[in-house]
Structure formats: structure tokens, C-alpha cells
N, C-alpha and C positions, 0 to 999 in steps of 0.2 A: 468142337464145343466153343460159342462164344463167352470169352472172358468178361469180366468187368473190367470197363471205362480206368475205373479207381485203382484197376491196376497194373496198369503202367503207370515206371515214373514220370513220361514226360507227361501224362494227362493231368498230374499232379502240378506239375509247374504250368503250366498253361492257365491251369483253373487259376490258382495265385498272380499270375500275370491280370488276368480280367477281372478278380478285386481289385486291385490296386489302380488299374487305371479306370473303377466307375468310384474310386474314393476319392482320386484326384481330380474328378470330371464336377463329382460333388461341391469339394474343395473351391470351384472358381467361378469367375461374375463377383456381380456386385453383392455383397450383402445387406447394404440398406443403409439408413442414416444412425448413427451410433446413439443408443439407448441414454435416459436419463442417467445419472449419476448416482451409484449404490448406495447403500447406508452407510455409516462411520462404521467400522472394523474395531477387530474387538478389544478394548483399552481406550476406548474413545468413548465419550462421554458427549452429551447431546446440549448443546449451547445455553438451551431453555430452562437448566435443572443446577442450571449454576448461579453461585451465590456471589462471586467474587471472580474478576479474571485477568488474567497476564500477560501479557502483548510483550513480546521478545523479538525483536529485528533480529535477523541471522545474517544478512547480506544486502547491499545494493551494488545495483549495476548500471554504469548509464553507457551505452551506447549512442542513443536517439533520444526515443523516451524511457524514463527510468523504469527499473525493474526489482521489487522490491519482493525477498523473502521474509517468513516471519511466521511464526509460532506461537498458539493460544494454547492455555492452561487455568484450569477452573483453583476451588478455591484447594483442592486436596491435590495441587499439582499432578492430576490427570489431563489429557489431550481431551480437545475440545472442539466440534464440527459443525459446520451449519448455520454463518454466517451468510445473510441478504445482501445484495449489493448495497441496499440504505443502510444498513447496520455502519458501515464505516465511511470517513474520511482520511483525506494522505494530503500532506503539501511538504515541498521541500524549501530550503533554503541555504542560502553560503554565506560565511561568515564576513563579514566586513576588515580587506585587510587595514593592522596597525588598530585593532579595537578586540577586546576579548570580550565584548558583551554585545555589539552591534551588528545585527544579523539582519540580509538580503532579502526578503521572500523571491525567488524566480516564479511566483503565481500570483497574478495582482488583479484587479479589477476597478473601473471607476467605482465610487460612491459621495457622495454629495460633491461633486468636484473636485474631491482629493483621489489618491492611491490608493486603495486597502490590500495588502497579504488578505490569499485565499488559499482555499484547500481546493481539490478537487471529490468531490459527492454530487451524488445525486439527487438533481435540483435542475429548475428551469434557470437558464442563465449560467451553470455552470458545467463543467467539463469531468467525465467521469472517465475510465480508461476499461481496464479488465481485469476481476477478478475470479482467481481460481482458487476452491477448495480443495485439497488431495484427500482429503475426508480421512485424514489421520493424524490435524492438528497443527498441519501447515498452510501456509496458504500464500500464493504468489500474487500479486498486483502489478499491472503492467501501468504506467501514467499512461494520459492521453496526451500529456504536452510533451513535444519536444523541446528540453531545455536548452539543449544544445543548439538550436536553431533562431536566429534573430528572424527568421518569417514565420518560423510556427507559433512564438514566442512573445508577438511585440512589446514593447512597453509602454502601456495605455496613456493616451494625454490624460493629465501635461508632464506625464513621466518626473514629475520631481519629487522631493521632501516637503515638506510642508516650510522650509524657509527658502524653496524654490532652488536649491540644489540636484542638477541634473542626477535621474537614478541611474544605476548600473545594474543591469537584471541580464547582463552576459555572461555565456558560460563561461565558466573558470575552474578549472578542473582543480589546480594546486592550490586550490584553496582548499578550507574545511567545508564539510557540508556537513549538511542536519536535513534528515529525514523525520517526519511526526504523522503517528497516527493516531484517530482520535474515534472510540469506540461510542456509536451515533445515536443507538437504539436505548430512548429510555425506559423502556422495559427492562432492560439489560443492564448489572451489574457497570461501573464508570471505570473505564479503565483508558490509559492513554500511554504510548509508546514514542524513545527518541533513539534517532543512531547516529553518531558522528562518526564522520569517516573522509578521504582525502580520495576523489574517483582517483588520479592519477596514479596513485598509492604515498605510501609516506606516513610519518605519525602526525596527525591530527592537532592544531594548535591550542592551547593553555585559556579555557573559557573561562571565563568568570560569572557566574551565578551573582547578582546584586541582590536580589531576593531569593532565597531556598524553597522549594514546597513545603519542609516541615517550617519551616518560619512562618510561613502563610499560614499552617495549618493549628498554630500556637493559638491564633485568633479566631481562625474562622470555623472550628474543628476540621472542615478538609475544603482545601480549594476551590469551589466549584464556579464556572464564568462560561458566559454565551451557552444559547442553543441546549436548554433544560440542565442548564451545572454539568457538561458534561466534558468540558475542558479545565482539567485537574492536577495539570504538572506545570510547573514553571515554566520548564524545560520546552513544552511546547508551544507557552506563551508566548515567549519570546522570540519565534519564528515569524509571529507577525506582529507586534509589539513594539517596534521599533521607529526607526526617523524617517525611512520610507513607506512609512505604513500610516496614510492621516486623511481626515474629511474637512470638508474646510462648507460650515453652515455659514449663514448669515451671522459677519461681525464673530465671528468665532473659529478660528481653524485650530482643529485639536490633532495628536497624535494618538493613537491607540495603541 
């Protein structure tokens, strides 16, 4: 009498040998180019539906070019997704040593003959890097400039002040630095973020604020300067604000 197949034990393991290697067979090659980017997950809140928002620096890193974390929250302190690369701008800068109010931009550009501090957005003429959403209200920014590098970095003629004072726009690590981000989209709720911090590491040196935002805001109800009011904090005025930072028109060379 012939038996079934099924029973013997070795028919049994044999057959489980030949799943397993057409599951592994399955398993390999290429699978293709990695799909769009999922929705916000759940506790996340969609960009478009906010009234007010919060921009929270968590970390920077400079190796090369900088690398910036940082965290959005709407107005009921929920996470918040869904940020355009135009939606934002980032510039960094260092503090000026023997000065607690006089700040570096290391992103500069000609304009009318002088220096001007810039940010890095998206824009003809200027320099954007890479921005990532983790669609859970974080969000990383890589720069496009190497700060650390005097060839990726130059310092545009006639690299001075406006009293013709050579600039220093080299990297300096033990120094303070100041990171600003500045939320772009006037559609979008104004919001504007600062982080100080020493790359080397160290505690960070004793700033002095000449003007407050709330003192600004005593008068003008809320800050609002360049680029549809949407630069709103002292703190990131003065990143480019300073002695290095000037245009020089016909019979007129001003500082900004």
C-alpha cells in the first residue's frame, strides 16, 4: 500500500526547507527607488491648521557644514509637519571676541558695495542646503556652506566694515555662536528661533541684548522687519545688524 507523501517526517522538513528558500529568493534584488514621504503620524498636527508656532533649536553640529536639529509646535503645543523648503531660512554667526553685543555673520554677500549678513533660502543668488522632515515635528537642516573652510566660505570684497576695518568671517570654534531661524511663509503664523552654543563645547559667553523684543514690542505692538514682518526677535536681528554688516550708496554708507 502506498503511503502519503505527508507522512514521513523527512517529507515534512524538506517541504519547509523549499518555503523558506523561495521566501528568501523573494527577499532579494533591488526594490526600486524609496517612495514619497508618509503622512505626519498620530499626535501631529498639519502645518496649515496652525494659528501660532514655536521653533525650538535642540542641537547644532559643525563638522563641515552645519547641522541643525530643531522642533515645531503649533499654538496648543502639539508637533507640527509639513514644512517647504521656502517656508524657511537659517544663517549662522559668532560672536565678536571682547564685545557682548557684537556679532560675526560667517554668510555674507555684496550689496551696494558693502558686506551684508545673509541667510541661506531659497532664492536666485543665494545658497540653500538640505532640509528634512521626520514627520513627527522634528526637523534636521543640513547648511550648504562650509563654515569651516576659508575656500568654501570666502569673504566677499572688500571684506571690511564699513569704517574699512578688515572682516574676520574665520572659523572659530571657542567662540559663541548663534544659530537663527527665521519662519518664511507669509501665510504662516511669524515665528523666529535662536541658539547659542560654543562648537568646541564650554559655556557660552554673557550677551547683552541693547534692545529686548519686548521693548521693541512696547511700541510697535510686535516686531516685525524685512521680507513681509517676518523677522520678529531681537535676538535674530542682530546676527546681521552689526559693524560688519553695511552698504555703502552714493555719499551714504550705512550699517544695517
Amino acid at each position: 500500500m502506498n503511503k502519503n507523501p505527508s507522512s514521513y517526517p523527512w517529507f515534512n522538513l524538506v517541504l519547509a526547507v523549499c518555503v523558506l528558500a523561495l521566501g528568501l529568493a523573494g527577499c532579494s534584488g533591488d526594490d526600486g527607488t524609496p517612495g514619497a514621504a508618509g503622512a505626519p503620524g498620530p499626535g501631529v498636527a498639519p502645518l496649515a491648521s496652525s494659528t501660532a508656532l514655536n521653533i525650538t533649536i535642540t542641537s547644532v553640529r559643525i563638522g563641515s557644514p552645519p547641522v541643525v536639529n530643531f522642533s515645531v509646535t503649533n499654538q496648543d503645543g502639539v508637533a507640527v509637519a509639513g514644512f517647504a523648503d521656502t517656508d524657511l531660512r537659517f544663517n549662522i554667526a559668532k560672536l565678536i571676541p571682547g564685545s557682548p553685543t557684537k556679532w560675526q555673520s560667517y554668510l555674507n554677500r555684496v550689496s551696494g558695495g558693502g558686506v551684508l549678513g545673509t541667510q541661506e533660502r531659497v532664492g536666485t543668488g543665494y545658497a540653500w542646503g538640505t532640509l528634512v522632515d521626520h514627520m513627527n515635528g522634528t526637523f534636521t537642516y543640513t547648511f550648504a556652506t562650509d563654515i569651516t573652510s576659508a575656500t568654501a566660505n570666502p569673504c566677499p570684497a572688500p571684506c571690511t566694515d564699513a569704517e574699512g576695518n578688515a572682516l574676520d568671517i574665520s572659523y572659530q570654534p571657542s567662540l559663541t555662536h548663534r544659530v537663527g531661524i527665521q519662519q518664511n511663509n507669509t501665510a504662516l503664523p511669524k515665528a523666529n528661533a535662536t541658539h547659542d552654543f560654543v562648537p568646541a563645547g564650554g559655556a557660552v559667553s554673557t550677551t547683552r541684548e541693547i534692545v529686548t523684543t519686548a521693548k521693541c514690542n512696547e511700541c510697535h505692538n510686535q516686531l516685525a522687519a524685512h521680507g513681509g514682518g517676518m523677522r520678529i526677535e531681537s535676538k535674530l536681528c542682530v546676527t546681521c545688524h552689526n559693524p560688519g554688516s553695511w552698504v555703502n550708496t552714493p555719499g551714504n554708507i550705512q550699517t544695517v
